[in-house]
C-alpha positions in Angstrom: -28.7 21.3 -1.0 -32.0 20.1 -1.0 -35.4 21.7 -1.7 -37.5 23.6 1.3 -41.1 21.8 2.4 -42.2 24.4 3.5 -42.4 27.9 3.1 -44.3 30.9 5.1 -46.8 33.6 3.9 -46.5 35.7 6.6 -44.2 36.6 9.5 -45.5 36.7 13.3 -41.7 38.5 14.0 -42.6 42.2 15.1 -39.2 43.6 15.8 -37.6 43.7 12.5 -38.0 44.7 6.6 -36.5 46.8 4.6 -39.1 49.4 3.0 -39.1 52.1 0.2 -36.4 49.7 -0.7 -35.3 48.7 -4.1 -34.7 45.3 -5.6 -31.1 43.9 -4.2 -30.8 41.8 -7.3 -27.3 40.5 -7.4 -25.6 42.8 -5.8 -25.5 40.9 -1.9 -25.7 37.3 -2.7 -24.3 36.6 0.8 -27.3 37.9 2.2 -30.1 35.1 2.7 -33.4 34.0 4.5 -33.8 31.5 7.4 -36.9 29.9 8.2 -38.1 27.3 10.6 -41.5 26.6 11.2 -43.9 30.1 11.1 -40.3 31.9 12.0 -38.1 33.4 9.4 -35.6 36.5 9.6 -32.7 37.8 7.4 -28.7 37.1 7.6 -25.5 36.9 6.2 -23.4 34.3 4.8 -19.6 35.2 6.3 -18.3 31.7 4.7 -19.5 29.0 3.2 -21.0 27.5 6.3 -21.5 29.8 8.6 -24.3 32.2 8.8 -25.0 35.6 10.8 -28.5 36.3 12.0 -30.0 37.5 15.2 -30.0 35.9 18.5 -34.1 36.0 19.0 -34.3 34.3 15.4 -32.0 31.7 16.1 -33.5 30.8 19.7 -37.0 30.9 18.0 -35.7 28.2 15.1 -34.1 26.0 18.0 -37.6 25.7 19.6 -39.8 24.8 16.9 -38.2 21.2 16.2 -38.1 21.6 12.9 -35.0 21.8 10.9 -33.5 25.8 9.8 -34.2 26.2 6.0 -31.7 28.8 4.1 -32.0 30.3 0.7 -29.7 33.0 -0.8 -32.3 33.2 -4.1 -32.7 37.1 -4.6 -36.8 35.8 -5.3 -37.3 33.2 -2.6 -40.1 30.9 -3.1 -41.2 27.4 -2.5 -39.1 26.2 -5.2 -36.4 27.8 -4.4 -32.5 25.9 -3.3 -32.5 25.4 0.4 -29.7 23.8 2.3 -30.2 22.7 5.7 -28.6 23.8 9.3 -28.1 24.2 12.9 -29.4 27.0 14.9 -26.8 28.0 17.7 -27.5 31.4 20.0 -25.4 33.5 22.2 -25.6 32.3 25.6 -25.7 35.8 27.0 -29.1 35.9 24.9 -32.3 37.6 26.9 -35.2 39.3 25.8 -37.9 40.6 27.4 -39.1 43.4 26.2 -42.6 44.1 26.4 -45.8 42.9 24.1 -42.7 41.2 22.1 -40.8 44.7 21.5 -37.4 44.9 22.8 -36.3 48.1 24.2 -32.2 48.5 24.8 -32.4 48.0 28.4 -34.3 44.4 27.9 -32.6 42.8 25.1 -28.8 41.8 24.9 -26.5 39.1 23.1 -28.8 39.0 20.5 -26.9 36.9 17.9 -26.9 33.9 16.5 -25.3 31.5 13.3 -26.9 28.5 11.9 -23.9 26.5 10.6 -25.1 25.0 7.1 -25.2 21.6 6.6 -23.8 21.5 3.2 -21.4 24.6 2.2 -22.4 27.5 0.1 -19.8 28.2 -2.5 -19.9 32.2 -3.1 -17.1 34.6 -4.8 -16.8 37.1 -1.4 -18.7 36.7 2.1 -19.7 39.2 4.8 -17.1 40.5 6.8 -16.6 41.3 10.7 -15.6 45.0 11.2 -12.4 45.5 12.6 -12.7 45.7 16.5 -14.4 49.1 17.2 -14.4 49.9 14.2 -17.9 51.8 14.4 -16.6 54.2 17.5 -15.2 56.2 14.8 -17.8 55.6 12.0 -20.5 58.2 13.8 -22.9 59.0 11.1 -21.5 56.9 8.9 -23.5 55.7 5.6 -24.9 52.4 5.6 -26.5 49.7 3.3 -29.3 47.6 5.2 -30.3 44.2 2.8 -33.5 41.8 3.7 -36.2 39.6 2.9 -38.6 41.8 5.5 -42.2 43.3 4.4 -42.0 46.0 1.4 -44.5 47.5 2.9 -48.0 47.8 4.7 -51.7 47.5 3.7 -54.5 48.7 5.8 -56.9 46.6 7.9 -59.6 46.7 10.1 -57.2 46.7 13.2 -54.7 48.7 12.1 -52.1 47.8 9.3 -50.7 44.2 8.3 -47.2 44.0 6.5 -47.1 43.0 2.8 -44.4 40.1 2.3 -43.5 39.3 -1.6 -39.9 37.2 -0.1 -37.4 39.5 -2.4 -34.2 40.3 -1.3 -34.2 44.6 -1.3 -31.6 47.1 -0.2 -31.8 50.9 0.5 -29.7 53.3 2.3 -29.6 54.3 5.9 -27.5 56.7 8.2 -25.9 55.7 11.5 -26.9 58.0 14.2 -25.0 57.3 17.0 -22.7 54.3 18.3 -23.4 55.4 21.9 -27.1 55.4 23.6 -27.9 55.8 27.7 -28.7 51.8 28.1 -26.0 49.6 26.1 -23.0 49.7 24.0 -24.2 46.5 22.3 -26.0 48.6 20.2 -25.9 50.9 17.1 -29.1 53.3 16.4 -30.1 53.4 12.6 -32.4 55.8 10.9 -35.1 53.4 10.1 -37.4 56.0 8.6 -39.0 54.9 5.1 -38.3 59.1 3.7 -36.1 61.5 2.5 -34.4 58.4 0.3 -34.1 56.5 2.7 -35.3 52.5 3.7 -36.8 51.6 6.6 -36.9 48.1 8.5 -39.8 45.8 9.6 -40.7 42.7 9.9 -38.8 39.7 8.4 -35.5 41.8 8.5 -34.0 40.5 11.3 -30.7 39.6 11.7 -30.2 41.2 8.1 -27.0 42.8 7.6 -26.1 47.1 7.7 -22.8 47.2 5.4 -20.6 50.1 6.2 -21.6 51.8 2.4 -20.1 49.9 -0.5 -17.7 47.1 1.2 -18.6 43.5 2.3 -17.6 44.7 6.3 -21.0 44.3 7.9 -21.3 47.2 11.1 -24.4 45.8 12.6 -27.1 43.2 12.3 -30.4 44.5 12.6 -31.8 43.6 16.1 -35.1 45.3 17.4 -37.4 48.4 17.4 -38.9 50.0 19.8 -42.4 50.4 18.4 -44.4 48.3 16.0 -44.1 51.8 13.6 -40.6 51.0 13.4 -39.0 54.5 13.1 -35.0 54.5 14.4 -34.2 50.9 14.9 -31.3 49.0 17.3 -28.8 47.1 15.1 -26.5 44.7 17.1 -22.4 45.7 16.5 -20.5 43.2 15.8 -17.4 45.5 16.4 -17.7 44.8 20.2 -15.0 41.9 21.5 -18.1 40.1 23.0 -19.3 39.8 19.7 -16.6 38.3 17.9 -16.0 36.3 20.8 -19.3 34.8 19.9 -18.7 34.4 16.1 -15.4 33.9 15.8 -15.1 30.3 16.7 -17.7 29.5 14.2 -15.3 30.6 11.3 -12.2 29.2 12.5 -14.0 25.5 13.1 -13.5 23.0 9.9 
């Protein structure tokens, strides 16, 4: 492992941060942040090299030309552990949703691993879901984890998140597993209230574990308005999916 450059203030990532959310402290040490260049989004370990994030996130570290740093620190900071790796994205990948918000119908495979340099030795990792395994989880409870924005502070154009690079967790509800536009997705209740977290920037690619287990439903994917609100996770239940992943854990 080897100790990050750099390190970002601020996120330019729109789509996807987990607020009204509490410290995560210990309790997801698998989940981590990637950054590369001004780019940085959320993701789980699921062994010791091989981590989960979102497609968009992994196209945008590819492009900078600058290596992908991870950190699983709960407090991430400049002098944080970092170990180094390789940014690879699902080549069904596309997004074009407008003013840089997907919308179901314009954004698909969006997943992506980096595959770690140097291996991260942890006591459990994330877990796939068995296939479908969502299909008959409707409504089911749900833990999301990231390093997003905790929250918002106002400005003269409107509102700017607030970034302090913690790892937090809060609860969330699966509302449906089946929407008019694609099956790739899962809709979560995103709505900071009523006990709830929400999701914003930074959270990308951060993991929604099916309520106390390490089996990860869905990887948070996009919203469909900078307010957040109900955001799209992506399944991982789906056979394209793990068609994707899968290979990555059975490489040596």
């Amino acid at each position: 492992m080897i100790a990050a450059a750099v390190f970002i203030a601020a996120a330019a990532d729109p789509a996807a941060a987990i607020t009204n959310g509490t410290s995560d402290g210990d309790a997801h040490p698998d989940v981590g942040i990637a950054i590369s260049g001004d780019t940085f989004c959320s993701g789980t370990l699921l062994s010791p090299t091989v981590f989960l994030t979102a497609g968009h996130c992994t196209a945008a570290f590819a492009s900078t030309g600058q290596p992908t740093f991870v950190t699983f620190d709960p407090s991430a900071s400049p002098s944080s552990v970092y170990v180094t790796g390789v940014a690879y994205t699902d080549p069904s990948f596309y997004n074009v949703g407008p003013q840089g918000l997907g919308v179901p119908d314009s954004v698909g495979g969006d997943l992506g691993v980096v595959v770690l340099n140097q291996p991260v030795q942890l006591p459990a990792y994330g877990t796939l879901p068995a296939q479908q395994q969502p299909a008959s989880s409707a409504k089911a409870l749900l833990t999301i984890v990231g390093y997003g924005a905790q929250g918002w502070t106002p400005a003269p154009r409107g509102r700017i998140p607030v970034f302090t690079f913690a790892r937090t967790q809060a609860p969330a509800r699966l509302i449906n597993n089946i929407n008019q536009n694609s099956d790739e997705f899962v809709l979560v209740s995103a709505n900071p209230g009523n006990g709830q977290g929400g999701i914003g920037p930074g959270d990308s690619g951060g993991p929604a574990f099916l309520n106390d287990t390490t089996t990860i439903a869905a990887i948070g994917s996009h919203v469909t308005s900078c307010g957040c609100g109900n955001a799209y996770f992506s399944r991982l239940d789906t056979p394209d999916a793990q068609e994707f992943i899968k290979p990555f854990l059975s490489s040596p």
